[in-house]
LONU-957215 format. One record per residue (C-alpha): residue number from 1; residue in one letter; x, y, z. Coordinates in steps of 0.2 Angstrom, whole numbers, plus 2048, in hexadecimal, padded with zeros to 3 digits. Layout:
N
<atom NUM,'A',<X,Y,Z>>
...
***
This chain:
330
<atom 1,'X',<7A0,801,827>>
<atom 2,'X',<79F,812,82F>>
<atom 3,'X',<7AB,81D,836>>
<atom 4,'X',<7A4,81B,846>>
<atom 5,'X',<7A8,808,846>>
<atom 6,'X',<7BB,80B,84A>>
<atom 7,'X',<7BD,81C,84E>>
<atom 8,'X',<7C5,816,85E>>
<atom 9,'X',<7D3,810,854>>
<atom 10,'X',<7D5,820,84E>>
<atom 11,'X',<7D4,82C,85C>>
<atom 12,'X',<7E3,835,858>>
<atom 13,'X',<7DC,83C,847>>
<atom 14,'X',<7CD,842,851>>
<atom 15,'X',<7D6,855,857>>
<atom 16,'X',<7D0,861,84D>>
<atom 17,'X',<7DC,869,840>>
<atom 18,'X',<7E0,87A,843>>
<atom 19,'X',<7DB,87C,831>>
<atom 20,'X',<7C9,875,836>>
<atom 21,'X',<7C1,887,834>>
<atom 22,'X',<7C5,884,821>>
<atom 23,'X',<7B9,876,821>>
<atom 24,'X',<7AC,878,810>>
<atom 25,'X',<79A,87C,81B>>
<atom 26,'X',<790,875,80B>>
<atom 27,'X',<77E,876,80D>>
<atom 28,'X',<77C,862,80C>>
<atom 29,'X',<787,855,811>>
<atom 30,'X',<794,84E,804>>
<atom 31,'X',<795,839,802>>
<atom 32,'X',<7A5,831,7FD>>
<atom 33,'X',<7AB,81E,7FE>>
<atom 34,'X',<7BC,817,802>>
<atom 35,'X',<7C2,805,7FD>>
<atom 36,'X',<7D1,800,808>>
<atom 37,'X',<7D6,7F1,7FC>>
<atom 38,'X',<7E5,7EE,804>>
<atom 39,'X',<7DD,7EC,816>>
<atom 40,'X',<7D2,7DE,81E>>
<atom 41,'X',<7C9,7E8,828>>
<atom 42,'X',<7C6,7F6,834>>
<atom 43,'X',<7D2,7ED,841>>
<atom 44,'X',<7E2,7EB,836>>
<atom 45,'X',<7F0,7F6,83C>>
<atom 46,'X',<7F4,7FB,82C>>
<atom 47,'X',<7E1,801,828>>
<atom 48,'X',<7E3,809,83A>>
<atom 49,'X',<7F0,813,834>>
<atom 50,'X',<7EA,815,824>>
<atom 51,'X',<7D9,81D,82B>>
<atom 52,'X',<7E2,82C,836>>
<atom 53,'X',<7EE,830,828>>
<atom 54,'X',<7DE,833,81D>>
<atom 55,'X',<7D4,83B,82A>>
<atom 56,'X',<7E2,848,82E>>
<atom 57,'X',<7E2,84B,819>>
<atom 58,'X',<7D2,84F,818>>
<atom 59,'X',<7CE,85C,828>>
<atom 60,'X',<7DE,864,81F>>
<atom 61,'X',<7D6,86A,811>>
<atom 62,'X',<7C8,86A,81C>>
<atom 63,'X',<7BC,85B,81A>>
<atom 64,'X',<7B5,857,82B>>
<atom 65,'X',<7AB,845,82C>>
<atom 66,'X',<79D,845,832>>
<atom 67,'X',<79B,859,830>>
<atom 68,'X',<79C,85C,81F>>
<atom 69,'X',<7A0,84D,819>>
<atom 70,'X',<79D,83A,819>>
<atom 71,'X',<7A8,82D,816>>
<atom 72,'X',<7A2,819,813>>
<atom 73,'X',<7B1,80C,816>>
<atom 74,'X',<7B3,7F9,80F>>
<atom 75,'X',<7C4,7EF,80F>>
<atom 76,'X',<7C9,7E3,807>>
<atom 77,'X',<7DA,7D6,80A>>
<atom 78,'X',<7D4,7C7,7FC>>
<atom 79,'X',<7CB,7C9,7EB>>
<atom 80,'X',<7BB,7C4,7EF>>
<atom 81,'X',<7B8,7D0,7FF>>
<atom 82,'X',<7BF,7E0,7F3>>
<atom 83,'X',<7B5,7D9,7E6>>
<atom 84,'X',<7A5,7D9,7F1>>
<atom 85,'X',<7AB,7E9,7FA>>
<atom 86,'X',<7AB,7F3,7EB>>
<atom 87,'X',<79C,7ED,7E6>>
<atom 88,'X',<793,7F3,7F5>>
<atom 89,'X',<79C,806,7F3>>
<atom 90,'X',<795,807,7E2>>
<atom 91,'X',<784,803,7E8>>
<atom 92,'X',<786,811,7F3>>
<atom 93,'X',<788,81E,7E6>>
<atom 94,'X',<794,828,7F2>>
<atom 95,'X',<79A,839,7E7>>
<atom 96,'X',<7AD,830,7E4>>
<atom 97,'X',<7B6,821,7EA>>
<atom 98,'X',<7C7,822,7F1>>
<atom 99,'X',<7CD,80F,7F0>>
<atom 100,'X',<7DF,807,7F4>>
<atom 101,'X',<7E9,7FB,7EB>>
<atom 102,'X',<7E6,7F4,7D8>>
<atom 103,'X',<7D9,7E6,7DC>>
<atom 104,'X',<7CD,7F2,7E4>>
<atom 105,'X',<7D0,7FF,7D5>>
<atom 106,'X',<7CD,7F3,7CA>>
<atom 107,'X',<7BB,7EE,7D2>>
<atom 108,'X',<7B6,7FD,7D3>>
<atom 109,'X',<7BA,801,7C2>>
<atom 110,'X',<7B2,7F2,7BB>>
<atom 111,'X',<7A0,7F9,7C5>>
<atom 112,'X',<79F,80A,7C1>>
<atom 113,'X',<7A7,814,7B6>>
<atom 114,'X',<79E,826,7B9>>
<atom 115,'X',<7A1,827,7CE>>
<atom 116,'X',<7B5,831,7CE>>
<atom 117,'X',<7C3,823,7D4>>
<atom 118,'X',<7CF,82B,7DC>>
<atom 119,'X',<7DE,81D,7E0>>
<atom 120,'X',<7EE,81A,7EB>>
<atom 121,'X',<7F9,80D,7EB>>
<atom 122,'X',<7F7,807,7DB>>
<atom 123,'X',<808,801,7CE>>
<atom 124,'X',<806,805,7BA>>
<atom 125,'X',<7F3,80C,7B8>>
<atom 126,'X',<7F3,80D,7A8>>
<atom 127,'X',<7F9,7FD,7A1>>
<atom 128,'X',<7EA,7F6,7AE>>
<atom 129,'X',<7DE,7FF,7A3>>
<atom 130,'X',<7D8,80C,7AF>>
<atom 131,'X',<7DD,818,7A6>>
<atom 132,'X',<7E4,820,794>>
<atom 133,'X',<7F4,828,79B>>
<atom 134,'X',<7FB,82E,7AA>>
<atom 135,'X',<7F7,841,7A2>>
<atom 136,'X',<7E7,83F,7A0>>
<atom 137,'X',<7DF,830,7A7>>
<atom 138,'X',<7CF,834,79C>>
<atom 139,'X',<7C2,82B,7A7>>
<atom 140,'X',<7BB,829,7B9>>
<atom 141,'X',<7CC,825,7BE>>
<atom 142,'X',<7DA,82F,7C5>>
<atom 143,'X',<7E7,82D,7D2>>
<atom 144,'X',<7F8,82C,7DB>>
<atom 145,'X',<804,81C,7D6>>
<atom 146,'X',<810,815,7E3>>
<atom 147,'X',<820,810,7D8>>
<atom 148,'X',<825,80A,7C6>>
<atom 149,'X',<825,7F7,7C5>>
<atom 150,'X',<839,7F7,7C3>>
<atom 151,'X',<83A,7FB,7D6>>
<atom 152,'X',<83B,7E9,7D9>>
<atom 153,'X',<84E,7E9,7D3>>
<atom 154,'X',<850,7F7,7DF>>
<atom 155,'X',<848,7EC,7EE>>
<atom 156,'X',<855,7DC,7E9>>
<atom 157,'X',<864,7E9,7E9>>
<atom 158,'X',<860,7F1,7FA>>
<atom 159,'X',<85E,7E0,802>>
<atom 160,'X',<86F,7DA,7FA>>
<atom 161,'X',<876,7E9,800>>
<atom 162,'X',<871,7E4,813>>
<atom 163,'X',<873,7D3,810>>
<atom 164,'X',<880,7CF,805>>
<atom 165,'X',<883,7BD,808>>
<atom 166,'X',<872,7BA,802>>
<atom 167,'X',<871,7AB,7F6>>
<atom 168,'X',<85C,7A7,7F2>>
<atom 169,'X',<84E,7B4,7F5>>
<atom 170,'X',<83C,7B0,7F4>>
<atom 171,'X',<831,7BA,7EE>>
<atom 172,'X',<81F,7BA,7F8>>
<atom 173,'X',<80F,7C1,7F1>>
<atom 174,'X',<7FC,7BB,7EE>>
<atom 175,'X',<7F9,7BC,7D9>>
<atom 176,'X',<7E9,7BE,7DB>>
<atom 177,'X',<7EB,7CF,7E4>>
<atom 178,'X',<7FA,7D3,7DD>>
<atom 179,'X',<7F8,7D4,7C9>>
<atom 180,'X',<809,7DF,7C7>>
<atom 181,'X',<815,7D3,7D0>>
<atom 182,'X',<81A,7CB,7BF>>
<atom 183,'X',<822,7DB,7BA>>
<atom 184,'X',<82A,7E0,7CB>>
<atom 185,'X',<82E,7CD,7CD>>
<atom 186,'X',<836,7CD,7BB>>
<atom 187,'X',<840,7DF,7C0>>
<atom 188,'X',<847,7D5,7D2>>
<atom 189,'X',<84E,7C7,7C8>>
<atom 190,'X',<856,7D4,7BC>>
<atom 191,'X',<85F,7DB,7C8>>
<atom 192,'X',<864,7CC,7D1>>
<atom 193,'X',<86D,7C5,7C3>>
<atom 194,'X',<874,7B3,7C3>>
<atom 195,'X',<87C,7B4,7D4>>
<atom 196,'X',<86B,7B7,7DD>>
<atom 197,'X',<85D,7A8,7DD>>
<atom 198,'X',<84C,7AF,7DC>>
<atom 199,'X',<83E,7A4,7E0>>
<atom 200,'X',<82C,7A9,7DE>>
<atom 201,'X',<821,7A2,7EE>>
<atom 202,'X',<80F,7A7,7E6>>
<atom 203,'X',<804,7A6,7F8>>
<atom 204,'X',<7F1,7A8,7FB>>
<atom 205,'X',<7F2,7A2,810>>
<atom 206,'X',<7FA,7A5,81E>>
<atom 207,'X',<802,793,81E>>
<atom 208,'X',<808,794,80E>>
<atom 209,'X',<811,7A5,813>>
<atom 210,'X',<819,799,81F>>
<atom 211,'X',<81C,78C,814>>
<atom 212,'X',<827,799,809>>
<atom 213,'X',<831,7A1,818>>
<atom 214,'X',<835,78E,81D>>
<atom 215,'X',<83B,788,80C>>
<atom 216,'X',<845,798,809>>
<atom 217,'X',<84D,793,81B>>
<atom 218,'X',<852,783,816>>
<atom 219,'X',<862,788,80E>>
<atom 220,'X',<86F,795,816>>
<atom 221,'X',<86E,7A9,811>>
<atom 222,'X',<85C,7AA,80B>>
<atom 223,'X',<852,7B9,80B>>
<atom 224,'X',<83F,7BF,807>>
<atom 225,'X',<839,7CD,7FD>>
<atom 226,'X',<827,7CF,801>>
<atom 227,'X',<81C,7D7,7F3>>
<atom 228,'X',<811,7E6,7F8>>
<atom 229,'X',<800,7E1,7F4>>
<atom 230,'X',<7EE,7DD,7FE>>
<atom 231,'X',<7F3,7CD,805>>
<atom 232,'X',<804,7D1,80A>>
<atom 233,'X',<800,7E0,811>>
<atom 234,'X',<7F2,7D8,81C>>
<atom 235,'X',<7FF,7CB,821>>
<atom 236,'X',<80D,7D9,825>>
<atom 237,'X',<80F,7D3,838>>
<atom 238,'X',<80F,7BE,834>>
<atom 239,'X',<81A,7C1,827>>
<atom 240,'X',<826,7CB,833>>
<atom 241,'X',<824,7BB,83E>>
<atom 242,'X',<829,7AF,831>>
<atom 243,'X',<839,7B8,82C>>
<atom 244,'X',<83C,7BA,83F>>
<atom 245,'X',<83B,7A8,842>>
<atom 246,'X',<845,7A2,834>>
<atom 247,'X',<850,7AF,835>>
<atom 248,'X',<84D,7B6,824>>
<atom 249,'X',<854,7C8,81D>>
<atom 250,'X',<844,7CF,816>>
<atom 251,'X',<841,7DE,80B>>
<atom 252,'X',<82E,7E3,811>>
<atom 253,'X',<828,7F2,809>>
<atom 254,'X',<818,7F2,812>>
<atom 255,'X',<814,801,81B>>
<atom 256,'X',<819,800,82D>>
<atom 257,'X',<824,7EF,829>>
<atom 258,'X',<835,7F5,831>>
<atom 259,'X',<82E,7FF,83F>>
<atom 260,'X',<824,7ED,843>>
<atom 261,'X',<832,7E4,840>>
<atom 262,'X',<838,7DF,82E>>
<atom 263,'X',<848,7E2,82A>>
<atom 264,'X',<847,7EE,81B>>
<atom 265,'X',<83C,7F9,811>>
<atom 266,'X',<83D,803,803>>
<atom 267,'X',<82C,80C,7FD>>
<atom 268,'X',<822,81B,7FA>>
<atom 269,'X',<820,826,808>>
<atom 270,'X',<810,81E,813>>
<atom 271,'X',<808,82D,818>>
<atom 272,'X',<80A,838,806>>
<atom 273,'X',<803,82A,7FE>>
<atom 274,'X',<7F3,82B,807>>
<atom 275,'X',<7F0,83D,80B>>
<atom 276,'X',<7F6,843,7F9>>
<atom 277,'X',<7E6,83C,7F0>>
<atom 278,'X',<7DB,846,7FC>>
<atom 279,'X',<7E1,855,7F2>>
<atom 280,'X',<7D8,84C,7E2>>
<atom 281,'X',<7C7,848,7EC>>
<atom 282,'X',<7C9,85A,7F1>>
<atom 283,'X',<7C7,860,7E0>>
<atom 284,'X',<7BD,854,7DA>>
<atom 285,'X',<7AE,856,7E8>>
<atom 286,'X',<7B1,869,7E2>>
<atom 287,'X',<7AC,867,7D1>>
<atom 288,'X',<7BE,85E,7CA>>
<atom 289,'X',<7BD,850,7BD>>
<atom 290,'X',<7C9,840,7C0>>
<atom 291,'X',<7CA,83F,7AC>>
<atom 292,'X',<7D6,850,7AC>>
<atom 293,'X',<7DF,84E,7BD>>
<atom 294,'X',<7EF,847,7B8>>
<atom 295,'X',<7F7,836,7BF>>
<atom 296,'X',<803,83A,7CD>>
<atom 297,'X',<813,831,7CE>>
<atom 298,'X',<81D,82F,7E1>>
<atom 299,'X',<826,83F,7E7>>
<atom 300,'X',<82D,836,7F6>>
<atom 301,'X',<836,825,7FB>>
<atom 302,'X',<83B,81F,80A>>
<atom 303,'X',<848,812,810>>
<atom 304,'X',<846,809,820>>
<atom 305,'X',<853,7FE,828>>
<atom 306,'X',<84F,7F7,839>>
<atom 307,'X',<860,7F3,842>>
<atom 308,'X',<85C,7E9,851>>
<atom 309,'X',<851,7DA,844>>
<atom 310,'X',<863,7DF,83A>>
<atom 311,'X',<86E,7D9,849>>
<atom 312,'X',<863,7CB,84E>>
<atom 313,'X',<867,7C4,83B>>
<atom 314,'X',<87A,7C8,83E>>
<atom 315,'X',<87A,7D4,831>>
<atom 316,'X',<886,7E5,833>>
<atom 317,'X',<87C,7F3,829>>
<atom 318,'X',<888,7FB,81C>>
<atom 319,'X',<88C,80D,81F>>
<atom 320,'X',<884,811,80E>>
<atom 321,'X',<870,80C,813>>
<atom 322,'X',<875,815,826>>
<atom 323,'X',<879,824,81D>>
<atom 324,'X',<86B,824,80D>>
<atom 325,'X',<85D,81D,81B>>
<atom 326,'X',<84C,828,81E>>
<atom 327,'X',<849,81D,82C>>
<atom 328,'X',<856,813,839>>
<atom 329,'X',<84B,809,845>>
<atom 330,'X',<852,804,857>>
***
């Protein structure tokens, strides 16, 4: 699918950047793929968003699509349709592939290992296998990480913190998409100690997202911690519903979760996170090679409390989070 496909849904990327007269006027036209692995398609508001973040990266360091440069997009959401996608891509033989979320790294990576991967979004690469150290990544394969896997103790503390009479959380993710939740799960239940239930809700459909929200509800002080990974992010807005409508205190750390709606988030900053790799396939479409461009770990984090969804569930937010919070939603 083409730019041209959903540039409606983009037509606020589509002023041009002061910085446009920067723009590389190469004598041919250069061809680069992007895999949006944790987006269903063109439509989802999270691969909206995604889309003007990246176009405003590139006319920065003064890429310009459809002028010097042209960009082929696939999405993902489930295994299968990443697995296809990336097929397609690598067919293609676009110049580099920019691809976000594990699963549609690993695709990739399992069908070419000569076009230059540039990733986002993606927890522990080299224990994954894509690549030899975060140094020097040795291969086809470089990119930007979104947060060690021991962050998952640092989600079950924040949400104790805003809701401390919670008594069970459970922990919703898809396994098929999400291959690091075993560490992150394992890191949650750490810091939840014995006073804290963690129950693991593995889902793969909307009604079993239900199913889980609705057995968490069945007993008093329960809460959700909702896994970032292709499924989950697809299912951002039902998954806001569901907590809504059982009245669950959820820590979401989906981009966009709080200002949609979800009580608490605490994750890498949404729009670095997508423009810092542009640097990378900047360099690379100049001559760079991915096997010496270092792994980058986050430079920002962002908490996001949103207090109305806090006073619908009764809950008064400690002067602590107000103070330390990047983001109060009203």
């Amino acid at each position: 699918m083409r730019r041209r496909d959903f540039i409606r849904l983009l037509a606020g990327a589509s002023v041009i950047s002061p910085l446009g007269a920067r723009a590389q006027r190469s004598s041919r036209m250069r061809h680069i793929g992007m895999l949006l692995g944790t987006a269903s398609d063109a439509q989802d508001p999270v691969a909206a968003e995604t889309l003007k973040q990246f176009d405003a990266a590139l006319r920065e360091v003064g890429w310009i699509e459809g002028n010097n440069i042209r960009v082929d997009y696939r999405f993902g959401g489930d295994f299968a349709k990443i697995n296809a996608s990336a097929t397609e891509l690598v067919a293609l033989a676009p110049e580099l592939i920019y691809a976000l979320g594990l699963p549609a790294v690993q695709a990739l990576h399992q069908k070419t290992r000569t076009i230059p991967i540039v990733f986002t979004q993606v927890a522990d690469p080299v224990s994954f296998g894509l690549a030899e150290s975060l140094a020097h990544p040795g291969g086809n394969v470089t990119g930007f990480m979104v947060w060690e896997l021991s962050i998952g103790g640092k989600w079950i503390q924040l949400l104790r913190e805003i809701a401390p009479e919670l008594s069970h959380v459970g922990i919703i993710y898809n396994p098929d998409t999400a291959r690091y939740a075993p560490p992150l799960i394992a890191s949650a239940k750490a810091a939840a100690g014995s006073a804290l239930a963690i129950i693991e809700y593995p889902t793969r459909s909307d009604g079993e997202v239900e199913a889980a929200a609705a057995a968490i509800a069945k007993e008093p002080h329960g809460g959700l911690l909702i896994i970032p990974e292709p499924f989950t992010t697809a299912r951002r807005d039902q998954i806001i519903a569901q907590a809504a409508r059982f009245s669950l205190a959820t820590m979401q750390p989906v981009a966009g979760a709080v200002e949609r709606g979800a009580l608490i988030s605490y994750t890498y900053a949404f729009d670095a996170i997508i423009q810092e790799p542009v640097e990378y396939i900047d360099r690379i479409l100049k001559g760079a090679s991915p096997a010496e461009l270092p792994i980058q770990t986050p430079t920002k984090f962002e908490l996001a409390i949103n207090r109305k969804t806090a006073d619908a569930l009764g809950l008064k937010i400690p002067p602590t989070l107000l103070a330390t919070a990047d983001k109060i939603i009203e």
